[in-house]
C-alpha positions in Angstrom: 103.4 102.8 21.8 106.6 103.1 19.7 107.2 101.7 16.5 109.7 99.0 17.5 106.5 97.8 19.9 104.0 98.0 17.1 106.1 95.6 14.7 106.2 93.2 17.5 102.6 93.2 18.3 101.6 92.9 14.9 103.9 90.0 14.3 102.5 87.8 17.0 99.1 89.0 15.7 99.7 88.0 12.3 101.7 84.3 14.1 98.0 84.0 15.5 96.0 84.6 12.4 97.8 81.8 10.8 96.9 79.1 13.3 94.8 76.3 11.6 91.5 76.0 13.6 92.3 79.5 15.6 89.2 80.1 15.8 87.2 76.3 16.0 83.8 75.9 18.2 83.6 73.2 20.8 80.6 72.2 22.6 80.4 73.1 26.4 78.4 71.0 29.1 75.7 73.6 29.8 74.8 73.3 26.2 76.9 76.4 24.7 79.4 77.0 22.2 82.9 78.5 22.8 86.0 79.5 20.9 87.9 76.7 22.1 91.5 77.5 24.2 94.2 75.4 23.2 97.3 75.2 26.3 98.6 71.9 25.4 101.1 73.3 23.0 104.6 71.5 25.1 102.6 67.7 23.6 102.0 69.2 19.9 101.0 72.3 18.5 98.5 73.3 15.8 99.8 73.8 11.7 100.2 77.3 10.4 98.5 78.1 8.0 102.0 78.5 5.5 102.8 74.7 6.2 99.3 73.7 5.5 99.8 76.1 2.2 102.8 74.6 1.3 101.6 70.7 1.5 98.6 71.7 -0.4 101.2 73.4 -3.0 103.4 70.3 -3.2 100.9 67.5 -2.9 100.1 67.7 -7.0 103.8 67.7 -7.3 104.3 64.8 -4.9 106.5 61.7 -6.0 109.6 59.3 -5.1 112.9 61.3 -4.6 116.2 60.6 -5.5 115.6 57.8 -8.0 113.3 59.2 -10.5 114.1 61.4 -14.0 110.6 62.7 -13.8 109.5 66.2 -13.3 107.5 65.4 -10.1 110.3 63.3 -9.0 112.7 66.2 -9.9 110.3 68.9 -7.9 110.1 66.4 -4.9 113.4 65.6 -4.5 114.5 69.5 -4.9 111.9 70.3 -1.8 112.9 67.5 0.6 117.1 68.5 -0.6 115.7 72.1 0.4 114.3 70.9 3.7 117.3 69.4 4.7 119.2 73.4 4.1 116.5 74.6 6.1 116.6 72.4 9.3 120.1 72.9 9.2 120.3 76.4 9.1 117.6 76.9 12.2 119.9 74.7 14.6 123.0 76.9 13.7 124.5 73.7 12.0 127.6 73.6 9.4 126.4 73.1 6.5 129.9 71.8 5.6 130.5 69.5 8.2 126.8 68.6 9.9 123.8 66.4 8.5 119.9 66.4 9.2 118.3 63.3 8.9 114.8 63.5 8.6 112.6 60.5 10.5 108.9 60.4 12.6 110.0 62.7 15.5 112.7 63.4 18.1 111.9 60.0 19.9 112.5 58.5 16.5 115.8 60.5 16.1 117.6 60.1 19.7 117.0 56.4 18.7 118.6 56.2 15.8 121.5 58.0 17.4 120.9 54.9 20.5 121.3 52.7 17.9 124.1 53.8 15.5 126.9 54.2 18.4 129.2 51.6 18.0 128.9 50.9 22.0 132.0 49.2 24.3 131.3 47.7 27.8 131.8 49.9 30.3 130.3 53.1 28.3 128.4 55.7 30.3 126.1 57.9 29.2 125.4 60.6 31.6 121.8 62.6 31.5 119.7 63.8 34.0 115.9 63.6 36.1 114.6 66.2 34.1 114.2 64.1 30.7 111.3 63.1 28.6 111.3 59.2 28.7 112.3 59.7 24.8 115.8 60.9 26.1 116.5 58.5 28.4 115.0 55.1 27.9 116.8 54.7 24.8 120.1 54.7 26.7 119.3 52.1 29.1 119.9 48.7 26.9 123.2 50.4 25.5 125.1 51.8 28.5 125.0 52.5 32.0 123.2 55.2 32.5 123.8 57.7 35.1 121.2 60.5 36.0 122.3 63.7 37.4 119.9 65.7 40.1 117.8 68.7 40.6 117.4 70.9 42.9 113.6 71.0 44.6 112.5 73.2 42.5 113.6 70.7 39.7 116.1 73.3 38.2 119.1 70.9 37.0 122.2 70.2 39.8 125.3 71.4 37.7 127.4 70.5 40.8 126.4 67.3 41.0 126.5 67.3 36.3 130.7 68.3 36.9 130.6 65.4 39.7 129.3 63.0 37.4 131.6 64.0 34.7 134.7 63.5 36.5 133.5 60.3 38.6 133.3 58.9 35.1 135.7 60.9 33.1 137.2 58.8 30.0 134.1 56.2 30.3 131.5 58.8 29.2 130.5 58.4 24.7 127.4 61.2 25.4 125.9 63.4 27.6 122.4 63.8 26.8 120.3 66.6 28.2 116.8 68.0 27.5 116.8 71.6 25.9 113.9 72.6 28.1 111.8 70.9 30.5 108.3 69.6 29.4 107.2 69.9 32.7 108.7 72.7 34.8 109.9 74.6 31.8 113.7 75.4 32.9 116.0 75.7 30.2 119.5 73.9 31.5 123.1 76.0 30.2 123.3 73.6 27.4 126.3 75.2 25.8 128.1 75.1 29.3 127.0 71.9 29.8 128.7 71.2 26.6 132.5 72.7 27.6 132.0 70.2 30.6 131.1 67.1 28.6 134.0 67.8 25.7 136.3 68.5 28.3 135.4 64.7 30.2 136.4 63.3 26.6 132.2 63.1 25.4 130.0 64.3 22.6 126.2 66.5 23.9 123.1 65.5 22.5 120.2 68.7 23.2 117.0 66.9 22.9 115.7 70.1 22.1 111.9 69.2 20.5 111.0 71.7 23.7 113.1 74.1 23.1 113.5 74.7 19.1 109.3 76.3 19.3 110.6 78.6 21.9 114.2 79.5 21.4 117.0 80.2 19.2 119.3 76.6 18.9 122.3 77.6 17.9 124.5 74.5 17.6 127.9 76.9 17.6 131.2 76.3 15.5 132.8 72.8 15.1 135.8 73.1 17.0 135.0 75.0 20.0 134.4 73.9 23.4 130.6 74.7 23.6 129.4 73.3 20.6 126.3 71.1 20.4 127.4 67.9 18.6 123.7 66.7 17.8 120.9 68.2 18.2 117.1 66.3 17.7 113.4 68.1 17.4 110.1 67.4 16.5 108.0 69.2 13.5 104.5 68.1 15.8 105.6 70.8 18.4 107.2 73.4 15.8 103.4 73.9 14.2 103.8 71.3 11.4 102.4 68.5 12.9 102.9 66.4 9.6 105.2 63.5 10.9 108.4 64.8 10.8 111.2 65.3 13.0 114.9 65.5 12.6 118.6 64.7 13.8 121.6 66.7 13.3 125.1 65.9 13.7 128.5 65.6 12.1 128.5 64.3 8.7 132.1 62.1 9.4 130.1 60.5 12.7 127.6 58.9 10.6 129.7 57.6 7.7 132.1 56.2 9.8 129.3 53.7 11.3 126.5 51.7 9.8 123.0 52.6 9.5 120.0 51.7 11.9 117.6 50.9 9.3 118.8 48.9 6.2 117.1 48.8 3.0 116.2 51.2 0.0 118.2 54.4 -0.4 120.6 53.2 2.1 123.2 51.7 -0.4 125.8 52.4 -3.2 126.4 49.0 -4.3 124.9 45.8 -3.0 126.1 42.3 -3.6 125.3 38.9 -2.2 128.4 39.4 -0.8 129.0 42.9 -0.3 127.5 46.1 1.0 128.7 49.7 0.4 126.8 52.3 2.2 125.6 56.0 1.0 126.8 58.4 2.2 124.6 60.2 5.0 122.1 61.1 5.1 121.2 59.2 2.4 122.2 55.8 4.1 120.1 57.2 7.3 116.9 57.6 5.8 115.9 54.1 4.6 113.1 53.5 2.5 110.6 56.0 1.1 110.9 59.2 3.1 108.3 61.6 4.3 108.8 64.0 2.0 105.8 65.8 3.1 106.6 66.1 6.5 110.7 67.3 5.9 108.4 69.7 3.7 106.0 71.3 6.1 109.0 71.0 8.6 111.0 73.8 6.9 107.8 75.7 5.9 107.4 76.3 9.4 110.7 76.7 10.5 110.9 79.1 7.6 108.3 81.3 9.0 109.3 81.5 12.6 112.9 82.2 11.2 111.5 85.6 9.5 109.0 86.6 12.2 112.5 85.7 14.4 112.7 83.8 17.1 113.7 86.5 19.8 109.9 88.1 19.3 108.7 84.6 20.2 110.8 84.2 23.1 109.9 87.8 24.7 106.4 87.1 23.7 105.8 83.8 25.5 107.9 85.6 28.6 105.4 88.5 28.4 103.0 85.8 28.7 104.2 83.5 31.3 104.7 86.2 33.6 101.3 87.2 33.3 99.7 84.1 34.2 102.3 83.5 36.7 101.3 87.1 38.3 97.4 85.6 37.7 97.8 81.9 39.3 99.7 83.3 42.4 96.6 84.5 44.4 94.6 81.6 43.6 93.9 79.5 46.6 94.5 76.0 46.6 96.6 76.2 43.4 100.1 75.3 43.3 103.1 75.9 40.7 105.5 73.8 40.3 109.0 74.4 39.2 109.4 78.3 39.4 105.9 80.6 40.1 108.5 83.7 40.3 107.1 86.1 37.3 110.7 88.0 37.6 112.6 84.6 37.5 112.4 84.2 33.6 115.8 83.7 32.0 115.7 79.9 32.0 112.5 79.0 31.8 110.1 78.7 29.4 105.7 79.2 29.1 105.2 75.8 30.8 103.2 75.8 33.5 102.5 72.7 36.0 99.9 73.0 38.7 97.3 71.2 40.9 94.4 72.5 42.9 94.0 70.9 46.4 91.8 68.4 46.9 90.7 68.2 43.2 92.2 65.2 41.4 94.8 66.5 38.1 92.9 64.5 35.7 89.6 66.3 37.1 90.5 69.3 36.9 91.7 68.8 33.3 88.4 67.3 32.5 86.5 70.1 33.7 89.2 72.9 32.0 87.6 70.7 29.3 84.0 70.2 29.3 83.3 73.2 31.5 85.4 75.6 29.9 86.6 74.3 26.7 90.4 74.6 27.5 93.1 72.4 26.5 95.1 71.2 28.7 97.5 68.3 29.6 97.3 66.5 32.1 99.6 63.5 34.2 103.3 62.7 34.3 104.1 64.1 30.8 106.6 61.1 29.9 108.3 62.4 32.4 108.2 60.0 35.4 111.4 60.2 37.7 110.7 63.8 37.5 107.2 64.4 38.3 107.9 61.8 41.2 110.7 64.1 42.7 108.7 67.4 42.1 105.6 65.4 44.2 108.1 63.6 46.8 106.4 60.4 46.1 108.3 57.6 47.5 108.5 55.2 49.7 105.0 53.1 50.0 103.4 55.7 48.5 105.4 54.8 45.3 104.9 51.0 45.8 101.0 51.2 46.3 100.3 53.1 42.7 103.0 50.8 40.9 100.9 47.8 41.8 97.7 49.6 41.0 98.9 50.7 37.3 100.5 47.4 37.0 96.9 45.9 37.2 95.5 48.5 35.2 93.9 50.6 37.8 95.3 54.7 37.2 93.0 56.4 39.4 95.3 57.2 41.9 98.2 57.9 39.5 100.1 60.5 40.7 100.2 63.6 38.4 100.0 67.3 37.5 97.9 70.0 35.3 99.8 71.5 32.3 98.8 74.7 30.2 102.0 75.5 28.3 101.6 78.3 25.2 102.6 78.8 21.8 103.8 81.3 20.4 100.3 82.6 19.2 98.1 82.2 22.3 97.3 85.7 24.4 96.5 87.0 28.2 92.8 86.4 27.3 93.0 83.0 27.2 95.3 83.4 30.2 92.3 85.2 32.0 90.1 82.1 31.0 91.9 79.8 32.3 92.4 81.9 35.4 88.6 82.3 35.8 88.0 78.6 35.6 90.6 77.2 37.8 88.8 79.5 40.3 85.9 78.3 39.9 87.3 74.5 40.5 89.1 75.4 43.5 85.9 76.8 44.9 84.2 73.5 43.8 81.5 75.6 41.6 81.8 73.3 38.7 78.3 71.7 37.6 79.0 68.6 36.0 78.7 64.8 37.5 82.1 63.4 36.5 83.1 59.5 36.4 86.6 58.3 36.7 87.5 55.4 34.6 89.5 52.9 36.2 92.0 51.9 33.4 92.5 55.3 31.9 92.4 57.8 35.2 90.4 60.1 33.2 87.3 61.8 33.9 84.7 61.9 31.8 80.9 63.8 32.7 78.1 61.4 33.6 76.3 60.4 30.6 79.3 61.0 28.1 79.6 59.3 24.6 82.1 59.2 22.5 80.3 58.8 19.8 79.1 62.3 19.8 82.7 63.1 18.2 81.6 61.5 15.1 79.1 64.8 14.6 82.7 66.8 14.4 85.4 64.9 12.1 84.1 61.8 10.1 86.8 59.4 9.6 
């Protein structure tokens, strides 16, 4: 082993030790205990244990920031200003020229971008099938939107993305494009994607709450033709789950147009008759901020920044291309997106299955209670694309609509996720392996219910209630 190898091992290993809960007991159905397996890390990801540390640290400090001579207030206010340098830094933004505004998350943040844009009739925004509902539905009331294709594999159609583009060249405010897929994992050429959105006359929004946990984000220079005007994550996936998220873009976009939320902090000057407007992001973060969450934010994106994100990314490839390798002989079990271990460049550890004949939100249930793994499972907020990747159309597509429309999701189409973090290993790999054998060979014990509202499985004879014996509220 060689020493550059060594460092790199004992980095994720440390990333690991400094998972909150790494090592938590769940109960199983045949009465044992196990270490439990957490794969659900593309929804939200556990704290580490520095952005745990550091709210504990700031808590006795805590106060309100901006407006107060105090020394908590002076000790908050320095921390959240510090979080703001942080974020900024991690995206590769100017410090000069860009802003972070800090809200609840990245569905909060591409909203308050949906909202700010002083919108004309006839605007376009063009994004594409792959998005999470959060970077698309906001679009809808405001423009027309225009969705650009994927191939089968649900890699994204740049052909038909320079189509779009010039079809609707000079109508176009944003192109707005997921960082990485939640579902297949394929990381689009955002910074090309960018040159062909600037040169249609249009500004790029990265939605890249999948991507940031995984990869570097480099916004680029101001100026050049593949820069990343805004960018928008999520602290809940970045291991500081805390309630945080942020927005970054140019500083002159946001004072040149009025607020989304209007109240305290937002202001200058108010009159009865008059309003003059902070400057951002002051006048984008109305009311009392989270300060704890910008906090925790930056505490995390702090570490990952000195472990460095390129150890992440090769050890999450390592890792997705030995589960890949370990899913391929398993019969009944399909991959969807790419199940190539070689084919890594644009993708990242996000893995969506099913096992024939085995309903998804079985097979998560029994990943659960069986094995104690933690897995996702369903569309993903991800609709139009989990419906192309399953070629449900047609009357297939009519018959579950009217089912979930009166409340019945038993038959809603769907998928199995196990996507990793940046501190899970090939044991757990083998473990998940082991069980989805086991499922596909129908040698699971329990006696599962569906419910009819939910979809979800649950064993026969299962109470909630017995959750109460693990965290008291």
């Amino acid at each position: 082993m060689t020493d550059q190898t060594a460092t790199y091992l004992s980095k994720i290993e440390t990333l690991r030790g400094n998972i909150v809960g790494i090592d938590r007991q769940v109960p199983l159905l045949d009465g044992s205990m196990r270490t439990y397996t957490y794969l659900d890390n593309a929804a939200s990801t556990p704290s580490l244990r520095q952005v745990q540390d550091t709210v504990s640290n700031l808590l006795p400090w805590y106060s309100s920031v901006h407006r107060g001579a105090g020394w908590k207030s002076l000790i908050s206010s320095r921390a959240y200003e510090h979080a703001h340098e942080v974020a900024a830094r991690f995206v590769g933004a100017d410090p000069q020229k860009d802003v972070v505004i800090f809200g609840k998350n990245t569905t909060e943040a591409i909203n308050t971008l949906a909202n700010v844009i002083d919108w004309k009739s006839g605007d376009v925004v063009i994004t594409t099938l792959m998005e999470h509902h959060s970077d698309d539905l906001p679009w809808r009331n405001k423009a027309h939107v225009v969705h650009v294709g994927v191939d089968p594999q649900g890699r994204l159609d740049l052909a038909e993305m320079e189509k779009r583009l010039k079809e609707h060249s000079g109508k176009i405010r944003l192109v707005a494009v997921t960082g990485a897929s939640n579902v297949t994992g394929f990381v689009p050429p955002v910074h090309q994607i960018a040159e062909m959105a600037h040169q249609a006359g249009a500004l790029i929004l990265v939605d890249a709450a999948q991507l940031a946990p995984h990869r570097v984000v480099d916004m680029g220079p101001h100026g050049t033709s593949q820069h990343l005007d805004f960018v928008a994550l999520s602290g809940h996936k970045i291991y500081a789950p805390y309630g945080a998220g942020a927005l970054v873009g140019p500083k002159a976009f946001f004072a040149n147009l009025p607020p989304d939320y209007r109240g305290g902090g937002t202001i200058e000057v108010v009159t009865v008759d008059e309003v003059h407007w902070a400057e951002p992001p002051e006048r984008d973060e109305a009311g009392s901020p989270n300060v704890i969450g910008a906090v925790a934010l930056a505490a995390s994106l702090e570490v990952l920044s000195g472990v460095g994100m390129e150890v992440v990314e090769a050890h999450e490839r390592e890792l997705t291309a030995y589960a890949l390798e370990k899913l391929a002989p398993l019969p009944g079990v399909r991959v969807y997106g790419s199940a190539d271990p070689q084919d890594l460049d644009d993708r990242l550890g996000v893995i969506s299955f099913d096992v024939a004949g085995v309903p998804h939100a079985k097979v998560a249930a029994v990943l659960a209670f069986e094995g104690g793994i933690g897995v996702r499972d369903g569309c993903f907020c991800a609709h139009p694309y989990i419906l192309h990747l399953l070629q449900v159309e047609g009357e297939v597509y009519r018959k579950f609509k009217d089912e979930v429309l009166s409340n019945d999701r038993r038959n809603l189409p769907g998928l199995v996720r196990a996507s990793f973090g940046c501190y899970n290993t090939t044991a757990e790999v083998d473990h998940l392996v082991e069980m989805l054998q086991r499922i596909a060979a129908g040698k699971y014990f329990g006696d599962y219910i569906q419910e009819r509202n939910s979809g979800s499985y649950f064993p026969r004879g299962y109470d909630p209630a017995m959750l109460d014996g693990y965290f008291h509220l």
